[in-house]
Every structure is written in C-alpha cells, then in structure tokens.
N, C-alpha and C positions, 0 to 999 in steps of 0.2 A: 726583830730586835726591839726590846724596849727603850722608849725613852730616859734618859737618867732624871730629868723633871719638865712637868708641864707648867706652865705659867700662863695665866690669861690677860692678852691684853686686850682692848679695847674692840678691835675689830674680829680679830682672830684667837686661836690656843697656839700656843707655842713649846713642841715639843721637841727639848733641848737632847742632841745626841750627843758621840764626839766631838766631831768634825762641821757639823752641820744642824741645822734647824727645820724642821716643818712646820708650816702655819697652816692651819687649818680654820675656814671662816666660822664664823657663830653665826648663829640663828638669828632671826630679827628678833627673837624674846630676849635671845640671851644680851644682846647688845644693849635690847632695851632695859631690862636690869641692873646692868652695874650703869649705865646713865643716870637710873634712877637714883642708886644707892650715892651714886656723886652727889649727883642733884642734894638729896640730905645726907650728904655730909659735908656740904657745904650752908647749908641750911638754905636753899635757895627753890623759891617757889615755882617751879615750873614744869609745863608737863613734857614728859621726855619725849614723847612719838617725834618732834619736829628733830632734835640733837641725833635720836635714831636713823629716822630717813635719811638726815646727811650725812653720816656716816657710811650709811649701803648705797648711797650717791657717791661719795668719795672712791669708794673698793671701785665701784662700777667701770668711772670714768677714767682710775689712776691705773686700774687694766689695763683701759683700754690706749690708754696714753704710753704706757711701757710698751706692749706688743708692738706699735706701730710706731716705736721710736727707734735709732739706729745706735743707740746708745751701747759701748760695750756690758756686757753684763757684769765685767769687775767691778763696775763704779756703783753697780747694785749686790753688791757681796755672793755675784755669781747666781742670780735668783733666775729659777727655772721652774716651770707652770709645770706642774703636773698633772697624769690624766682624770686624778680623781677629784679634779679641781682645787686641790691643796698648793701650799708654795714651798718651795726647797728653798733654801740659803745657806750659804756658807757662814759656819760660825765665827763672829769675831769678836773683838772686844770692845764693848758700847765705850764713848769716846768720854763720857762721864768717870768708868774706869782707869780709862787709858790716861786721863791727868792727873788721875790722882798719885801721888806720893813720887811727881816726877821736877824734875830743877824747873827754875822761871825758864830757862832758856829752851827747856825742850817743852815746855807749855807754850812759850809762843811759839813754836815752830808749827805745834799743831792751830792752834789758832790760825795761823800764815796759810795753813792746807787748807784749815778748812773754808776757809774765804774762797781761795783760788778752785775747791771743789764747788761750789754756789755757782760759777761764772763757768766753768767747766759743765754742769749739768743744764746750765742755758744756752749751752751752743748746741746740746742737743734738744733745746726745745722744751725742758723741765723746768720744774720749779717748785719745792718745798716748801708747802704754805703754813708750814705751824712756826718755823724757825725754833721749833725744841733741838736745836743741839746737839745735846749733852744725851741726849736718849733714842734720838730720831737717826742717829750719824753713828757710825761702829770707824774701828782702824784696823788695817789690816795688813802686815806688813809694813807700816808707818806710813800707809796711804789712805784717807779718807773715803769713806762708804757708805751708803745709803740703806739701812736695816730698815725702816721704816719708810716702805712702796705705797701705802694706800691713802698719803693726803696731798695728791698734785694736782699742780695745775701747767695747761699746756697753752693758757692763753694770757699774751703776752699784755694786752689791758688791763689786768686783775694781777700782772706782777707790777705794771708800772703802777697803779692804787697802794697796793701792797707798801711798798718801797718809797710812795711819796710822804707816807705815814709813819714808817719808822717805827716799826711795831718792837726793833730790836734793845728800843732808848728805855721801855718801860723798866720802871722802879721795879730791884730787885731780880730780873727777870731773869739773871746768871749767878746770884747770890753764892746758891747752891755748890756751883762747881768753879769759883772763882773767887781769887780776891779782889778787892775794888782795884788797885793797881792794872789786875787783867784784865776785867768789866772796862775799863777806860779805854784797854787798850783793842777789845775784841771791839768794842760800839766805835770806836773811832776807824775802827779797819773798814769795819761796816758801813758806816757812812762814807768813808770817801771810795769804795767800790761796788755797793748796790747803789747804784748813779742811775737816771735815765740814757744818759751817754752811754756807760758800760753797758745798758740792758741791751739797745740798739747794736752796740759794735760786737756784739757777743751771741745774740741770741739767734738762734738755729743756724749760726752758720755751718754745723756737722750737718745739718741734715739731710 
C-alpha cells in the first residue's frame, strides 16, 4: 500500500497512511542538510556536523529509553519498532490542530491534559526536552500523546536544570497556537506543576 504523503522531518520521513504513520530514519547527510538549509535560513553561521550528531544522539539514546521503559504504548500513540528498523504509530491529530477552531473552555481542557500528561510521562521515567507542544504532542480520543519519540531524556538532573530555567516563559514561544489570555494561563500551569517537588513526588514512580 502506498502512502497518501510523505513529509520530512527532522530526524526521520514520515509516511502518512490511513490509520497510522511510518517513520522512517534519515541518513547522517540527509539530516545534515536540512540542518544546514535551517542553519541559512536563519542566517546563522554555523557549522551543522555538531546540531547533526545530536540529533543521531538523541534517536540513539530516546530508543533506548523507550524499549527499556514500562511506559504504556498509548501515551506513545501506540509506537511499535519495526524489523526493518522503521517506527509505526498510530495516526493522530497534532495538538496544534486539535486547538484550533475549538471554545476557550475546551482549550483549556486540553492545556489541563496536557500538563497532567508532562507529570504522567515522569512517573515513567521520561521527559520531553524540546517542550514544542503544539507539534511534539498529537490527541487522540481527547487524550494527550507523545508523536514526537526521539528528543528524551531519562535523567532526572537534566530535567531538574531544565525546569529550574523555565525554558516554557520565553517571549513568544506559544504565540503561534495561543492567545495571550492562554500563553498566561498554559506558563502559569507550567510553573506551578514543573516544580522540583512534583519532579521528586512523581518521577519513576511507574517504574
């Protein structure tokens, strides 16, 4: 069966069916190309091999962090390794679609999940280090999900750094998928539940 479209992101190809997704990895050129092409078009001088390797560090490590976590697979949109080294997922709806054109009140609801999903994936020992959202997080059945497998981390010192910094506060950084009204109220949830307390009271207790 072919795919209905491919789309390339960052790490992998993504070849949209019905029901479901394959990601497929890219090569260390191919990654290193659209790095570069970022790279100018942002106009920024830099050479891409370093942004490349971490990237095939990320895939490497967020592997290996999934396989070895006890994590149900629904909270990963049902992602299953396949033999030919590619990834399966169940298709959903990126959480950037799912707000759009929806009341404030079922906007905040999602916002409410997806808090309580952040503190849910650290009892199994996870942790999403981009905080993209709006692209990184799908919904599925009005429950929050994790489309975006290959930028974790499993170590609990690099989320408490994380979270002492507030990466969530930067100018702008929900523009896109929010009014200021929600921006207020997503960075306020944020800050009183990515806590050192909650990290502690929360993290790997599933495991």
């Amino acid at each position: 069966m072919k795919p209905q479209e491919r789309i390339g992101g960052w790490q992998c190809w993504v070849d949209i069916y019905d029901d479901y997704v394959i990601k497929t990895f890219k090569t260390k050129s191919e990654i290193k190309e659209s790095v570069q092409r970022y790279l100018d078009w942002i106009g920024k001088q830099e050479e891409p091999e370093e942004r490349t390797n971490k990237m095939l560090e990320d895939v490497k490590n967020s592997t290996k962090i999934i396989k070895k976590s006890k994590s149900p697979i629904d909270l990963l949109a049902d992602l299953e390794f396949l033999k030919n080294g590619s990834v399966k997922q169940k298709k959903v709806i990126v959480l950037s679609e799912a707000m759009e054109n929806k009341k404030k009140s079922e906007q905040i609801k999602l916002i409410d999940e997806l808090v309580k999903f952040i503190l849910q994936l650290w009892s199994y020992g996870i942790h999403e280090k981009t905080f993209k959202f709006f692209s990184n997080l799908g919904v599925d059945n009005n429950k929050i999900v994790l489309i975006d497998v290959f930028e974790l981390t499993d170590d609990k010192s690099k989320v408490l750094k994380q979270i002492d910094k507030k990466p969530w506060i930067k100018k702008d950084k929900f523009s896109k998928n929010l009014s200021p009204e929600l921006i207020k109220y997503l960075v306020d949830k944020l800050n009183k539940n990515l806590t050192e307390k909650n990290l502690d009271k929360f993290w790997e207790t599933k495991k």
